[in-house]
C-alpha positions in Angstrom: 35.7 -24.3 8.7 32.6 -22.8 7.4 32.3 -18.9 8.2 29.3 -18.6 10.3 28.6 -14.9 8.5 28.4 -16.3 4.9 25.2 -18.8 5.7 22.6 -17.6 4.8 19.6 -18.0 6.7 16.1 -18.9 4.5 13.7 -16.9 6.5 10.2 -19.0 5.6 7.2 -16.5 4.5 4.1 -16.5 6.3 0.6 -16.2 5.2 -1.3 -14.4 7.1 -5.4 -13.7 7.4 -5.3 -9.9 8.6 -9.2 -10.2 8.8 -8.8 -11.5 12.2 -9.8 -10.2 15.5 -6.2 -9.8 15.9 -5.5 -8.1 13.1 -8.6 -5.6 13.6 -7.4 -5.0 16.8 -3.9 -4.1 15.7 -5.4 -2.0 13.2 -7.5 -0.3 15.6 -4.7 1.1 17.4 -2.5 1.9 14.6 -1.7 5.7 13.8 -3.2 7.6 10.8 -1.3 8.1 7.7 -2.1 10.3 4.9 -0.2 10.1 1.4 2.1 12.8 1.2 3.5 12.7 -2.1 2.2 13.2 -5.5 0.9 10.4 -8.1 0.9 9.9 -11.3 -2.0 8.0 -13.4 -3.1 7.5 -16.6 -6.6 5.3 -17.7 -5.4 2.0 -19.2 -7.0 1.8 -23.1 -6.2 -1.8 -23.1 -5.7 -4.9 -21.2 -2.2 -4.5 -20.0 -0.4 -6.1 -16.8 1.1 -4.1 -14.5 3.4 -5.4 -11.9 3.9 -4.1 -8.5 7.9 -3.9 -8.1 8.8 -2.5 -5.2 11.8 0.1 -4.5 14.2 -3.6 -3.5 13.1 -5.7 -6.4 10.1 -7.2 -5.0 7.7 -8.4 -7.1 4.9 -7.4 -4.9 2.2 -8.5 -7.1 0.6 -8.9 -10.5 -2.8 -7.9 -12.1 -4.1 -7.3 -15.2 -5.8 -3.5 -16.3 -8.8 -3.7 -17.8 -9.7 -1.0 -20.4 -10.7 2.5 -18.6 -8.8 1.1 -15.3 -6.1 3.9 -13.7 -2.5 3.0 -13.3 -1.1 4.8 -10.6 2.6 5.4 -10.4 3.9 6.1 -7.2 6.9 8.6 -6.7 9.3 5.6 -6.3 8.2 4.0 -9.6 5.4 1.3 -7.7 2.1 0.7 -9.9 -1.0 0.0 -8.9 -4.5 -0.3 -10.2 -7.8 1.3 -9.1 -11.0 1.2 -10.8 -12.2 4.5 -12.3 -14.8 4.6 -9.4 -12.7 3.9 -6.8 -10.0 6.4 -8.3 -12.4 9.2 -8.3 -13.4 8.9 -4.9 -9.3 8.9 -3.6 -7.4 10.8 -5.7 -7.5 15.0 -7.2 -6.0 16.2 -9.7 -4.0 18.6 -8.9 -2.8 19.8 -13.0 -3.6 18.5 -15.7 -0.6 16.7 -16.3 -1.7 13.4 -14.8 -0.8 14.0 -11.2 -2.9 13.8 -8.5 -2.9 13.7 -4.7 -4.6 11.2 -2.3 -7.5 12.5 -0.2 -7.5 9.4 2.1 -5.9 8.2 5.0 -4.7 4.5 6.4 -4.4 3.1 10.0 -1.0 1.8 9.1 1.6 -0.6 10.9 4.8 -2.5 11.0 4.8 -6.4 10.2 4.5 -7.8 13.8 5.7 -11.2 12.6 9.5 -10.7 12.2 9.5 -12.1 8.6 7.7 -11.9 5.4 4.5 -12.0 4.6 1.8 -13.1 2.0 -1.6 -12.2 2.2 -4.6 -12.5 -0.2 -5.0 -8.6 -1.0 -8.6 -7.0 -1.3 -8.5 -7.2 -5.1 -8.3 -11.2 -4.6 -4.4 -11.3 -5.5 -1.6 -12.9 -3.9 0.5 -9.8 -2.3 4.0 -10.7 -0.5 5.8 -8.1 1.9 9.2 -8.7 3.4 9.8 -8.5 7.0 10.1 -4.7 7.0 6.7 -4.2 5.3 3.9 -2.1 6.3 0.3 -3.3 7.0 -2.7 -1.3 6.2 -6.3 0.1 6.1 -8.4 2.9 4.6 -9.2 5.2 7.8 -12.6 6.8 7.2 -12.7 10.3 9.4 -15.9 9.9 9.4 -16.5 6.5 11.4 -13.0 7.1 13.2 -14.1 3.8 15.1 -14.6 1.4 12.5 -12.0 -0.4 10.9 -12.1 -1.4 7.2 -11.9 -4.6 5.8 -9.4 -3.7 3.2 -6.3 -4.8 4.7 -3.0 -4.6 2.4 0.8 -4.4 2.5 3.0 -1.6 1.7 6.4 -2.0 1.2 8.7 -0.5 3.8 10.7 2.1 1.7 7.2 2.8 -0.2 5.9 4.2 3.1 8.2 6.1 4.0 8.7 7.5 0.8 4.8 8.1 0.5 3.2 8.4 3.9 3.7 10.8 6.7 0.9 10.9 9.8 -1.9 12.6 8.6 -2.3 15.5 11.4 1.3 16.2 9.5 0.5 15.9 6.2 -3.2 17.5 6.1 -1.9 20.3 8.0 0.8 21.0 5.8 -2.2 20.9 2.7 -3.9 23.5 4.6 -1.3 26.1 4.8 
C-alpha cells in the first residue's frame, strides 16, 4: 500500500483579476508597508532580460530592459525593472555606490486564496505567486483613501525580507 504522505498533491494556480471591487476592497483595509531595506540599481545600456527569481526558485516573471531602464536588485537577489521616471520618483540614493532606498509605501496583504496565483502585472506581464505570496499597492499619503490601480505580487520571503509597516520603518528613518 501507497503511503498517503508521499502523494503529492497538484495544487492548480489561479488567475486572478485584483482590479475588482473585491480586491479594492481588500486593499483598502490592508496595512501600510514601507521598504525597509536597501536596493541596488544600475541603468541598463542595452536590451537585456532580467528575470524575477524569487528567494524559492520561482520564476516570478520575465521582461526585457530597454536601454536607460534601472535594474533593481533587491537585498535577497530579486530584479526588477523601473523606468528612469518612475525610478526617480521612488527611490534616493543614499551613496553613490548604486544603493538607494524606497520613499514609498504599499497597502500590502496575504494571498486570500489558499493557493497560487497568476495575475497580469501593471507592466502587462504574466506574474505567478505561490500560495504564501503577498498582494500589493502603492499607498499615496497623500490620498490615504484612494487605492491604486497597480496591483502586484510579492513573494512571501521577499516581504519579509524587504517590508516592515511603515509607522516602523519611517520612524526608524527619522531617528
Amino acid at each position: 500500500m501507497e503511503n498517503d504522505k508521499n502523494i503529492e498533491q497538484k495544487v492548480e494556480v489561479q488567475a486572478l483579476d485584483l482590479s475588482t471591487e473585491q480586491y479594492t476592497k481588500l486593499l483598502a483595509e490592508a496595512p501600510v508597508y514601507a521598504k525597509k531595506a536597501i536596493v541596488e540599481a544600475r541603468q541598463a545600456t542595452e536590451q537585456e532580460e532580467v528575470k524575477t527569481i524569487l528567494a524559492d526558485g520561482t520564476t516570478e516573471t520575465v521582461n526585457i530592459a530597454e536601454a536607460g531602464d534601472m535594474i533593481l536588485t533587491n537585498p535577497g537577489g530579486e530584479k526588477y525593472i523601473l523606468k528612469p521616471e518612475k525610478f526617480a520618483k521612488r527611490y534616493e540614493a543614499i551613496d553613490e555606490n548604486g544603493t538607494y532606498r524606497a520613499k514609498g509605501m504599499a497597502r500590502i496583504v496575504e494571498n486570500p486564496t489558499g493557493a497560487p496565483i497568476e495575475i497580469v502585472a501593471p507592466w502587462g506581464e504574466k506574474q505567478v505567486g505561490a500560495l504564501d505570496c503577498m498582494i500589493a499597492t502603492p499607498f499615496d499619503p497623500e490620498h490615504p483613501d484612494e487605492v491604486g490601480n497597480d496591483r502586484y505580487i510579492i513573494g512571501h520571503q521577499e516581504f519579509v525580507d524587504t517590508y516592515g509597516l511603515a509607522s516602523d520603518v519611517l520612524g526608524t528613518r527619522e531617528k
